[in-house]
VMD Tcl script that builds the backbone (N, CA, C; Angstrom):
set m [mol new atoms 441]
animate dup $m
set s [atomselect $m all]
$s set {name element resname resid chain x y z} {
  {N N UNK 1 A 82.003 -30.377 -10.108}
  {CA C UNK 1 A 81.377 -30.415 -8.812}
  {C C UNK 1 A 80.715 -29.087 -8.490}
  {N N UNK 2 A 81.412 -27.792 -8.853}
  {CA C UNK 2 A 80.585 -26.392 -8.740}
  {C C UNK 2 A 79.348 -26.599 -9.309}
  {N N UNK 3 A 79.088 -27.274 -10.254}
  {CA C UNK 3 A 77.862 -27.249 -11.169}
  {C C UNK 3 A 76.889 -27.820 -10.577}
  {N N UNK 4 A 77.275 -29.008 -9.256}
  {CA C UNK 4 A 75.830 -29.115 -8.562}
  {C C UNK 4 A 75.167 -28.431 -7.251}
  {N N UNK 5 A 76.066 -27.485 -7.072}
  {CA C UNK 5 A 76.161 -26.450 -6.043}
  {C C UNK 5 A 74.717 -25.775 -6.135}
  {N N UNK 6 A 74.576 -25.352 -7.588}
  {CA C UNK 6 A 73.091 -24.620 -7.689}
  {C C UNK 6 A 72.054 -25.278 -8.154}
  {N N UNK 7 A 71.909 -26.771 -7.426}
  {CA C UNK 7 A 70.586 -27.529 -7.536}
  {C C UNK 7 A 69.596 -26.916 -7.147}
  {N N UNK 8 A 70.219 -26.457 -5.847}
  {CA C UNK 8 A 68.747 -25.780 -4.448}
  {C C UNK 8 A 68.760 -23.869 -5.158}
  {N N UNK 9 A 67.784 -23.548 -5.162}
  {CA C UNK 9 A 67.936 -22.267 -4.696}
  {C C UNK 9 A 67.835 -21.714 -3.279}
  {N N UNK 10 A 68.357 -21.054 -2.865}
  {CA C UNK 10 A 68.060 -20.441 -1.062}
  {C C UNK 10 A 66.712 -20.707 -0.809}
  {N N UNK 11 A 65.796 -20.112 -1.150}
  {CA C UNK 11 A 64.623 -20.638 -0.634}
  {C C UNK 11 A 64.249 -22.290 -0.459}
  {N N UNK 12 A 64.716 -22.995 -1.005}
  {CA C UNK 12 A 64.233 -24.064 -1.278}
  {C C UNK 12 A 65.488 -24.953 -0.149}
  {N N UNK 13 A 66.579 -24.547 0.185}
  {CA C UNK 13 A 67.790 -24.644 1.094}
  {C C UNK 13 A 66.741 -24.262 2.248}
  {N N UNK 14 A 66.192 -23.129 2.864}
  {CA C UNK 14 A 65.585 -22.692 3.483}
  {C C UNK 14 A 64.295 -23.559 4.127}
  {N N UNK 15 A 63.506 -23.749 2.990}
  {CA C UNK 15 A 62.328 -24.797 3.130}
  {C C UNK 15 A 62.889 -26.201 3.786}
  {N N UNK 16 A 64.318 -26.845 3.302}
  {CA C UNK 16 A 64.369 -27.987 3.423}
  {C C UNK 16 A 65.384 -28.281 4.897}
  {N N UNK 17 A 65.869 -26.837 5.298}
  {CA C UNK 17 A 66.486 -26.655 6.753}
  {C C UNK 17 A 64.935 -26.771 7.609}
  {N N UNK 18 A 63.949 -26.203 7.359}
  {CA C UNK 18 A 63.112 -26.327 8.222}
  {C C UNK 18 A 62.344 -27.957 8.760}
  {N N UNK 19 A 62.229 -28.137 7.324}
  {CA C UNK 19 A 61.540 -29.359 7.302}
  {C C UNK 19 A 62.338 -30.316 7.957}
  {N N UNK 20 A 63.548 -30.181 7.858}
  {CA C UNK 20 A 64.323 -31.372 8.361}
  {C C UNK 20 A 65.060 -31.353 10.117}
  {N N UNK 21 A 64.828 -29.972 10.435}
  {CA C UNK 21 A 65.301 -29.338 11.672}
  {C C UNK 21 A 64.859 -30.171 12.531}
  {N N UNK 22 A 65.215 -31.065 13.704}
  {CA C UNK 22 A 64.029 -31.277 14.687}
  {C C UNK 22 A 63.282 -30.636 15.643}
  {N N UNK 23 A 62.031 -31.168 15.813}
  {CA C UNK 23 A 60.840 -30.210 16.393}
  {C C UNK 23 A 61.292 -29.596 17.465}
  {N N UNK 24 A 60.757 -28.296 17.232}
  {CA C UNK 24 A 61.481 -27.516 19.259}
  {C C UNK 24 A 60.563 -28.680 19.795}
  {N N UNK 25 A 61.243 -28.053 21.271}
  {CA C UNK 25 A 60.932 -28.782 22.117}
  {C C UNK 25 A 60.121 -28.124 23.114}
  {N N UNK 26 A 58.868 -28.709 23.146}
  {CA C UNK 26 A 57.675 -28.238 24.104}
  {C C UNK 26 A 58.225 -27.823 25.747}
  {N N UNK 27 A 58.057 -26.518 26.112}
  {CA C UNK 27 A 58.027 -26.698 27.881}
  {C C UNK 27 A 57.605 -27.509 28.750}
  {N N UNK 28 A 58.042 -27.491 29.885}
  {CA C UNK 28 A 57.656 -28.579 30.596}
  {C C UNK 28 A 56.898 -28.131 31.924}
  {N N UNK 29 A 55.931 -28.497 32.506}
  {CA C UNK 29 A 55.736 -28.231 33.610}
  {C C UNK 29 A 56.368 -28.889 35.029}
  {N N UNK 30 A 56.689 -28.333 35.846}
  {CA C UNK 30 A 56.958 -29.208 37.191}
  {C C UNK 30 A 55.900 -28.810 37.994}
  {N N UNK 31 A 55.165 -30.124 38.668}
  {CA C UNK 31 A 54.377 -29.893 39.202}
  {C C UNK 31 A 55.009 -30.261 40.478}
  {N N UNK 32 A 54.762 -30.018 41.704}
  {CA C UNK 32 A 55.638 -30.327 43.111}
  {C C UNK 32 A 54.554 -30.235 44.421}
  {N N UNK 33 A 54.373 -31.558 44.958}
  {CA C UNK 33 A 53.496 -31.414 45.952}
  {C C UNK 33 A 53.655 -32.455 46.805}
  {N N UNK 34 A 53.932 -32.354 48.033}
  {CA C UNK 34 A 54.177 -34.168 49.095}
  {C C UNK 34 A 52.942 -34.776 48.669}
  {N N UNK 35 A 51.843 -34.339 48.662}
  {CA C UNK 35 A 50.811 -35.616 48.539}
  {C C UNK 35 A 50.759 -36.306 47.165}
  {N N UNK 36 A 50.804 -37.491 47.602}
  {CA C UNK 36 A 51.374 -38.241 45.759}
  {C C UNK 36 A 49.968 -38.202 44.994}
  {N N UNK 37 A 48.665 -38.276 45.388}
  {CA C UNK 37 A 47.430 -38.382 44.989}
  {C C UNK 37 A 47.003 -37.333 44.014}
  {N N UNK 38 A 47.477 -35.563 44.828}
  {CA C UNK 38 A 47.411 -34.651 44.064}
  {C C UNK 38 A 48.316 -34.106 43.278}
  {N N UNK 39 A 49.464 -34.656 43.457}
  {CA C UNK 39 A 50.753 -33.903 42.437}
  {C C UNK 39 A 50.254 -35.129 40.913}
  {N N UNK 40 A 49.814 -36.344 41.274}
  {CA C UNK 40 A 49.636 -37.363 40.309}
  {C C UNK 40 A 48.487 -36.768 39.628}
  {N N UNK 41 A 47.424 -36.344 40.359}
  {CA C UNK 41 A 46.089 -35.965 39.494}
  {C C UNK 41 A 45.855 -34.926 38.955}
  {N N UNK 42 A 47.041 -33.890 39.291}
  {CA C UNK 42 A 47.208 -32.628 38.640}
  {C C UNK 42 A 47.812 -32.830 37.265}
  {N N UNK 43 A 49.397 -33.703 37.540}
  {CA C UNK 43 A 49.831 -34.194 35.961}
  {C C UNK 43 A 49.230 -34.777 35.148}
  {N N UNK 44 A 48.299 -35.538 35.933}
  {CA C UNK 44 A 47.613 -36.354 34.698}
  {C C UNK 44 A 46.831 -35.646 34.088}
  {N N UNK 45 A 46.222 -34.689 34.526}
  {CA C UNK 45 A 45.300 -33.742 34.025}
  {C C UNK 45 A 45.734 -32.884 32.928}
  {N N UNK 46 A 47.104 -32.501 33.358}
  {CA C UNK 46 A 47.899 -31.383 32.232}
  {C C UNK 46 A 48.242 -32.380 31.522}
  {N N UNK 47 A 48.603 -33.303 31.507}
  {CA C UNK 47 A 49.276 -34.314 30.508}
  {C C UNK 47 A 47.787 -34.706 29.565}
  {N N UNK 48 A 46.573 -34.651 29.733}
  {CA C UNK 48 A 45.754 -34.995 29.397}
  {C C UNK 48 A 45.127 -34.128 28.400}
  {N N UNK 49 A 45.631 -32.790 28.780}
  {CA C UNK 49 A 45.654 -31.775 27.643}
  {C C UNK 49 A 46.543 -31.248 26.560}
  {N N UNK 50 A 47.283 -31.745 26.832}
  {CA C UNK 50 A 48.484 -31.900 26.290}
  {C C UNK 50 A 49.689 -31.157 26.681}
  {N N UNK 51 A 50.081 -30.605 27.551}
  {CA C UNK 51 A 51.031 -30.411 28.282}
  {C C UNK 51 A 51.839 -31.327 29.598}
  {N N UNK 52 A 53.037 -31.041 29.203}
  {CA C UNK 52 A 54.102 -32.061 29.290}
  {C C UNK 52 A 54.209 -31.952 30.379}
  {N N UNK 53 A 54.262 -32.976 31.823}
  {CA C UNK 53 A 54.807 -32.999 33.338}
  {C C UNK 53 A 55.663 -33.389 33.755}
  {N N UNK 54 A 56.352 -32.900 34.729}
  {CA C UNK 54 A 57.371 -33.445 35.299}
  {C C UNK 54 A 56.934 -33.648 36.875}
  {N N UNK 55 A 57.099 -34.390 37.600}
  {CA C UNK 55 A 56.586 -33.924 38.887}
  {C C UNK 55 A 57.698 -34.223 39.648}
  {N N UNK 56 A 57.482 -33.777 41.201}
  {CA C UNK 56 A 58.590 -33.653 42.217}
  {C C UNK 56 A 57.530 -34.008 43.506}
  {N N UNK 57 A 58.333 -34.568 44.261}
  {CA C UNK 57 A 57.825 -35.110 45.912}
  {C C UNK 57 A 58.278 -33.974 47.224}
  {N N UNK 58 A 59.473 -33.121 46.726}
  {CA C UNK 58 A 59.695 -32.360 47.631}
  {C C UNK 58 A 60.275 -31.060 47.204}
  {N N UNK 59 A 60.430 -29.869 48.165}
  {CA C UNK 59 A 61.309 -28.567 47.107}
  {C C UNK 59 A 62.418 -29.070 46.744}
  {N N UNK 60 A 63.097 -30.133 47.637}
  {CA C UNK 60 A 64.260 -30.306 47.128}
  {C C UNK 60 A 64.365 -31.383 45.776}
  {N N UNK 61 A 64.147 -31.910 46.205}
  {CA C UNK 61 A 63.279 -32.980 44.514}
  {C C UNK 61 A 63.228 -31.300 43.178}
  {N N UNK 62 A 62.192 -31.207 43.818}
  {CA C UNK 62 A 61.959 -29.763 42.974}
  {C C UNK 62 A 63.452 -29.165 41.865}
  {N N UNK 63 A 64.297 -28.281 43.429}
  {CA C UNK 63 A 65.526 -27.836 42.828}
  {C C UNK 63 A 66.347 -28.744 42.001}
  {N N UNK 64 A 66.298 -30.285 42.388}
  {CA C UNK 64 A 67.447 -30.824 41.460}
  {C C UNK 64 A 67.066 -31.109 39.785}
  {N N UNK 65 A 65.631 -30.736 39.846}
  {CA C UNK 65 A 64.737 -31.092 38.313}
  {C C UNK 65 A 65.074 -29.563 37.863}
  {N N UNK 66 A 65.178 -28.426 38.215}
  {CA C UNK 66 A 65.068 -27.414 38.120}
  {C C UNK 66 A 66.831 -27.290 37.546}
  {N N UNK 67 A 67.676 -27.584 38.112}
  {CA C UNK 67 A 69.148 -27.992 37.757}
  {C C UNK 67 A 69.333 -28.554 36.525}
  {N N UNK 68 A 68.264 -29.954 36.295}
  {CA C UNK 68 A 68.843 -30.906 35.297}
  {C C UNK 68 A 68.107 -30.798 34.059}
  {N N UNK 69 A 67.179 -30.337 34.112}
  {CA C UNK 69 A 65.668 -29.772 33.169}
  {C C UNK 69 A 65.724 -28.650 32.596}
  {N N UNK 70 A 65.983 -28.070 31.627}
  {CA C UNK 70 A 66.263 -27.242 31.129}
  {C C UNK 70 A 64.985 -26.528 30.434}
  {N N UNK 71 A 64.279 -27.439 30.414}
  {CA C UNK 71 A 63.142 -27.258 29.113}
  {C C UNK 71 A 61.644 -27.078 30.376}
  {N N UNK 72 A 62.005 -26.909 31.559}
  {CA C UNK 72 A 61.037 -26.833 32.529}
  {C C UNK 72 A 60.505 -25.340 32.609}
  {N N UNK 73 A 59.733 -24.612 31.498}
  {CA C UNK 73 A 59.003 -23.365 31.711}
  {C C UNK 73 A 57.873 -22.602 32.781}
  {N N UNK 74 A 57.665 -23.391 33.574}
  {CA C UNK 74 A 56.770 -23.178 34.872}
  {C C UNK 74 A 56.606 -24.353 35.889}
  {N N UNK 75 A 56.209 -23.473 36.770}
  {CA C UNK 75 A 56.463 -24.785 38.180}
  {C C UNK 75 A 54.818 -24.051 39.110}
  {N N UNK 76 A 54.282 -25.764 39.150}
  {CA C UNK 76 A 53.224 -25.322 39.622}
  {C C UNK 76 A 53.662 -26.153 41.550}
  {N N UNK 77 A 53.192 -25.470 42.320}
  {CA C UNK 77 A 53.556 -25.765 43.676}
  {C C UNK 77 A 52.825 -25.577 44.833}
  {N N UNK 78 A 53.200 -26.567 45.837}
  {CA C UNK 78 A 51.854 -26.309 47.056}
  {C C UNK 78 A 52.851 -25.781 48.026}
  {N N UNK 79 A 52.742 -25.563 48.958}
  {CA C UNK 79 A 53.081 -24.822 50.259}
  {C C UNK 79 A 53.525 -25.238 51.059}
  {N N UNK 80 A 52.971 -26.133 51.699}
  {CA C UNK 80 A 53.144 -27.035 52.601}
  {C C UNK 80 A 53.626 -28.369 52.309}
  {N N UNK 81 A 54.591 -28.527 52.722}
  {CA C UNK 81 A 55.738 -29.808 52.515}
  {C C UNK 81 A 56.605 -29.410 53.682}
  {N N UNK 82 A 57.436 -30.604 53.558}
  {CA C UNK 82 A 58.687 -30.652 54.485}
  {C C UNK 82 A 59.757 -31.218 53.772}
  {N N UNK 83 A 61.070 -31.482 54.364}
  {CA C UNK 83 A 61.273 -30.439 55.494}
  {C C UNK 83 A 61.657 -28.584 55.068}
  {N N UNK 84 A 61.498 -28.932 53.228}
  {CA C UNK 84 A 61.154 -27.790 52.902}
  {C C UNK 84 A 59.959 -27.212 52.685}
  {N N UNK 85 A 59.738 -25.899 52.804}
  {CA C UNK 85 A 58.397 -25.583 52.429}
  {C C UNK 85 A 58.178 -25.047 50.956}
  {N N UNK 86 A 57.038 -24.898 50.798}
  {CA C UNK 86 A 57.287 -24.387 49.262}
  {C C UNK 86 A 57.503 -22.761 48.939}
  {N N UNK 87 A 57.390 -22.144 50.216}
  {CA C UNK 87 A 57.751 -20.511 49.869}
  {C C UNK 87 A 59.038 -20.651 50.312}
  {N N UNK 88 A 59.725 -21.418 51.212}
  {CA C UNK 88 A 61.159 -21.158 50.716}
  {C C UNK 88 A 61.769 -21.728 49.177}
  {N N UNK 89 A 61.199 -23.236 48.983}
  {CA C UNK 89 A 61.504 -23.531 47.651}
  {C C UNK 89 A 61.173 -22.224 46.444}
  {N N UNK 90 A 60.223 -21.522 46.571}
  {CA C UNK 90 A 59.656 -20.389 45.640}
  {C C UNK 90 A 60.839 -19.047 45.760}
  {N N UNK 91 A 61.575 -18.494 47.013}
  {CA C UNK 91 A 62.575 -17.798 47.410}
  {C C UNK 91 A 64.137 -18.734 47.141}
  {N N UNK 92 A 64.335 -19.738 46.817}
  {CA C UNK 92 A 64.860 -20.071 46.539}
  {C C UNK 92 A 65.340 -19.466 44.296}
  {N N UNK 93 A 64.466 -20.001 43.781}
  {CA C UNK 93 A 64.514 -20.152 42.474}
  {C C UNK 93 A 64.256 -18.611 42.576}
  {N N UNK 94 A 63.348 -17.830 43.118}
  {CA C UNK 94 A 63.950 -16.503 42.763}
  {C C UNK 94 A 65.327 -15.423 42.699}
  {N N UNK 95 A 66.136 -16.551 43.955}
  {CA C UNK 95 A 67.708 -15.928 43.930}
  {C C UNK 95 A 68.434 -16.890 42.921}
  {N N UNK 96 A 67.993 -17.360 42.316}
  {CA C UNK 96 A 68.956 -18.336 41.253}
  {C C UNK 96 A 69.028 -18.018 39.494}
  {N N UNK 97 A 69.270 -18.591 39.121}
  {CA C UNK 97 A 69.607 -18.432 37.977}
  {C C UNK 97 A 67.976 -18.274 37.157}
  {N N UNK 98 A 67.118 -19.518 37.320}
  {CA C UNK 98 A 66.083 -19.560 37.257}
  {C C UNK 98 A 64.833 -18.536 38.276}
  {N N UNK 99 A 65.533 -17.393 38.438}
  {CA C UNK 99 A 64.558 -16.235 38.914}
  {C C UNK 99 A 63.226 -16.053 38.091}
  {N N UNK 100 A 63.098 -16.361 37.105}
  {CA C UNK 100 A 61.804 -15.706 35.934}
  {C C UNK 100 A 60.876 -16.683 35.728}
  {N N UNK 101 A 61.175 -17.741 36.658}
  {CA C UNK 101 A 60.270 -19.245 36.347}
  {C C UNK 101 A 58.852 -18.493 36.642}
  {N N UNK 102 A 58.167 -18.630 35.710}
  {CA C UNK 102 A 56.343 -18.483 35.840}
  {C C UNK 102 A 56.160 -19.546 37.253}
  {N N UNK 103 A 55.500 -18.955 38.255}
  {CA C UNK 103 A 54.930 -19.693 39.430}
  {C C UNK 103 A 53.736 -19.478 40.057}
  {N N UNK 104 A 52.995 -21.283 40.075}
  {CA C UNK 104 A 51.578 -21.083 40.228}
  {C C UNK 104 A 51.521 -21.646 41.950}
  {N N UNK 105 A 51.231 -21.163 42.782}
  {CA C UNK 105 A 51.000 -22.156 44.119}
  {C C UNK 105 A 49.446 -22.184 44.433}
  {N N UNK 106 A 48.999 -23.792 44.592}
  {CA C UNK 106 A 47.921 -24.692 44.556}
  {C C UNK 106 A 48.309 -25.262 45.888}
  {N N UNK 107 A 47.625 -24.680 46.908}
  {CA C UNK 107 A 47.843 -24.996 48.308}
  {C C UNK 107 A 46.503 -25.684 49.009}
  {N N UNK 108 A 46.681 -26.166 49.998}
  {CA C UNK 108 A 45.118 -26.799 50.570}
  {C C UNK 108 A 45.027 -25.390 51.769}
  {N N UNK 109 A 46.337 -25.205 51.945}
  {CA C UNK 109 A 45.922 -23.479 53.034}
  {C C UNK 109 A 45.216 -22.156 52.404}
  {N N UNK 110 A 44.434 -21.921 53.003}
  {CA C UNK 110 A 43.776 -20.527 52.441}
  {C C UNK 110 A 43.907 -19.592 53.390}
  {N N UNK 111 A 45.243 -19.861 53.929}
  {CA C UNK 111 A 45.741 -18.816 55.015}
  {C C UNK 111 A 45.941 -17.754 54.251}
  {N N UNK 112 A 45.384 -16.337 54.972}
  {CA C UNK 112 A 45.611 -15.081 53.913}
  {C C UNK 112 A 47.275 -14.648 53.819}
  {N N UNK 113 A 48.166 -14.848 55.062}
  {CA C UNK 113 A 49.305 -14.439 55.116}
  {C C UNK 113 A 50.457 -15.118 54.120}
  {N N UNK 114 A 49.963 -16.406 54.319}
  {CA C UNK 114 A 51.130 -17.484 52.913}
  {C C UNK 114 A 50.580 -16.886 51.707}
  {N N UNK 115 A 49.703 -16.244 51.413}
  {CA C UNK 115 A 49.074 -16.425 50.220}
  {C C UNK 115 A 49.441 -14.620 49.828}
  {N N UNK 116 A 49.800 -13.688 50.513}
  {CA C UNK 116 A 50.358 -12.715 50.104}
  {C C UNK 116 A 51.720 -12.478 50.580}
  {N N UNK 117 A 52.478 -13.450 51.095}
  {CA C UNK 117 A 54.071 -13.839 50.799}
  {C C UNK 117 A 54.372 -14.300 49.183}
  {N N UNK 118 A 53.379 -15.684 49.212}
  {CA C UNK 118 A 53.833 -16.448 47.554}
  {C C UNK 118 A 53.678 -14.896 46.637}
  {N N UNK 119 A 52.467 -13.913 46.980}
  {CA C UNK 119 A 52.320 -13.319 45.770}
  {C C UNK 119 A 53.405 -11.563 45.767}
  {N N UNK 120 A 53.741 -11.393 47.030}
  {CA C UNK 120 A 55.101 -10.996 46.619}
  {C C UNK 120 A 56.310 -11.230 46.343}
  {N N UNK 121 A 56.491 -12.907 46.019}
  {CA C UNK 121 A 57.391 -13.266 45.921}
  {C C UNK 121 A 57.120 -13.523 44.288}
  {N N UNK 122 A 56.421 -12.778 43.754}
  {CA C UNK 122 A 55.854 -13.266 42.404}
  {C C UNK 122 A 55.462 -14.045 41.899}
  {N N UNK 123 A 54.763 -14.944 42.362}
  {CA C UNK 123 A 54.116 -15.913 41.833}
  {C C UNK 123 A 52.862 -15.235 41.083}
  {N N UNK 124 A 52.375 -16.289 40.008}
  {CA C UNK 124 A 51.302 -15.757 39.031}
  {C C UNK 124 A 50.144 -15.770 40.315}
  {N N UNK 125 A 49.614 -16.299 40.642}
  {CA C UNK 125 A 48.247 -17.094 41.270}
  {C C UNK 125 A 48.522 -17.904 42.045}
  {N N UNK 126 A 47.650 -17.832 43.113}
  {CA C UNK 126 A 47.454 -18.393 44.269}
  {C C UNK 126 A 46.430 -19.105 44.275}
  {N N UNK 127 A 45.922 -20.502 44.112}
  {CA C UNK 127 A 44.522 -21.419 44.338}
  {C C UNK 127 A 44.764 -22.090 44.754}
  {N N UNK 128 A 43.478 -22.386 45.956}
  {CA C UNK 128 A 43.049 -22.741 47.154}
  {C C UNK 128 A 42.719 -24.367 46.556}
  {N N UNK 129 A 43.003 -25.668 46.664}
  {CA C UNK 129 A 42.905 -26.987 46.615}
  {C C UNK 129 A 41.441 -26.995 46.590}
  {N N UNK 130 A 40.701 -28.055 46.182}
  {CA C UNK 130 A 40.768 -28.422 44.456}
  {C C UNK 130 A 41.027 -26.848 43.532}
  {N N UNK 131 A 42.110 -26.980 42.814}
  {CA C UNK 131 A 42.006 -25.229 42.108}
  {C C UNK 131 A 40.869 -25.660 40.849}
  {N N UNK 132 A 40.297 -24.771 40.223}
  {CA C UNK 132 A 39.533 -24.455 39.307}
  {C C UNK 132 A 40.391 -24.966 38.129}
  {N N UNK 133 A 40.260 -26.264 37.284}
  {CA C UNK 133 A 41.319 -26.860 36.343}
  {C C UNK 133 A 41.358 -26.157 35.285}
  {N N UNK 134 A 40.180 -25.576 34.765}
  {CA C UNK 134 A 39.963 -24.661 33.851}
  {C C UNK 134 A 40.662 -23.311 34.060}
  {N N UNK 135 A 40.630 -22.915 34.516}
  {CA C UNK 135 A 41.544 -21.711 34.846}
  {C C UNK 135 A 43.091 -21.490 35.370}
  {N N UNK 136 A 43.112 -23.080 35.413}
  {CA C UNK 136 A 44.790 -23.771 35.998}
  {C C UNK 136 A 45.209 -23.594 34.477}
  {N N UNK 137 A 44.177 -24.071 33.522}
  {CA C UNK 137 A 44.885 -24.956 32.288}
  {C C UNK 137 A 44.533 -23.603 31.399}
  {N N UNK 138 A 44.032 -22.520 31.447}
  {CA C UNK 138 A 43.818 -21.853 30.350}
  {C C UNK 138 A 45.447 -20.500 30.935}
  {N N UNK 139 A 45.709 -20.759 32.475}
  {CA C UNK 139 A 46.810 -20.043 32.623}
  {C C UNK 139 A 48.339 -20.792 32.395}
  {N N UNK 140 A 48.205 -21.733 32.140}
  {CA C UNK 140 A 49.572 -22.682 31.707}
  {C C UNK 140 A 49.488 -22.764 30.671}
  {N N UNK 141 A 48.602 -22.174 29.579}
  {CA C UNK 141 A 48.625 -22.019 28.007}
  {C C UNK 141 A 48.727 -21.234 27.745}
  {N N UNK 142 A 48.380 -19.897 28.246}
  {CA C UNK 142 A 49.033 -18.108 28.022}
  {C C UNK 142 A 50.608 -18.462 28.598}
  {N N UNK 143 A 50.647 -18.967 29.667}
  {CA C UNK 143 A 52.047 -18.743 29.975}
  {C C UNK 143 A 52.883 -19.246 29.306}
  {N N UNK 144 A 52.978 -20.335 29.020}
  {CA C UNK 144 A 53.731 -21.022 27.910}
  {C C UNK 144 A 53.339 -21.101 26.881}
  {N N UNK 145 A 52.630 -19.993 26.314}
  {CA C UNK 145 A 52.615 -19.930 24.596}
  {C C UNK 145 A 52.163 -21.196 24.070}
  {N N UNK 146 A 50.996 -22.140 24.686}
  {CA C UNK 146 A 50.664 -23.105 24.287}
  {C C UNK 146 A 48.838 -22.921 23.971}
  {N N UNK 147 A 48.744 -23.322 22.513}
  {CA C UNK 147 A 47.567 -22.717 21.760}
  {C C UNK 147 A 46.858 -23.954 21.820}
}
mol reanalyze $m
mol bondsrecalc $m
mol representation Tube
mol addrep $m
């Protein structure tokens, strides 16, 4: 039985751990917005490029995907909702475990004051509804290492 021990050489042990490993697993986006029209036409859009969606109806919707989702690498979010809002949902995940979540907020307000709260609260970017998709989608592919 020792004698079939050295069928493989390491490299070839090596090659055949890879090949057989299953595929990582792609990040996910959460997209989170009360209006079902635009949280739907935003995913479909990223999903259309090939990035993976998750979406949410409220922050709190939000937090429990954020709990159960592990594989959720950025959260794109609007502002205005109830009865949470989305800069507390955004102050939220910054005191949590999930503090480092990449965050994009896509608001229909172009109030200057929400919009330099979200961005000391670290969020990547702030865009004003319809956001620029091209520049939505070329920053959710630097951020998540998606080529």
């Amino acid at each position: 039985m020792a004698e079939h021990d050295d069928i493989l050489s390491d490299a070839e042990r090596e090659a055949l751990a890879l090949v057989s490993a299953p595929p990582p697993q792609l990040p996910v986006v959460l997209v989170v917005d009360d209006d079902i029209l635009s949280r739907r036409a935003l995913a479909w859009y990223l999903n259309r490029k090939g990035i993976r969606c998750i979406s949410a109806s409220s922050a709190l919707a939000a937090l429990r995907a954020l709990r159960r989702e592990p594989r959720i690498g950025m959260m794109i979010t609007d502002l205005r909702m109830g009865p949470v809002d989305g800069l507390e949902l955004i102050k939220q995940i910054r005191s949590s475990v999930r503090a480092d979540l990449p965050i994009v907020v896509v608001s229909g307000e172009s109030q200057v004051p929400e919009a330099v709260k979200a961005m000391h609260l670290g969020v990547l970017d702030f865009m004003v509804k319809p956001p620029d998709l091209d520049k939505l989608l070329r920053l959710v592919r630097k951020e998540l290492r998606i080529e």
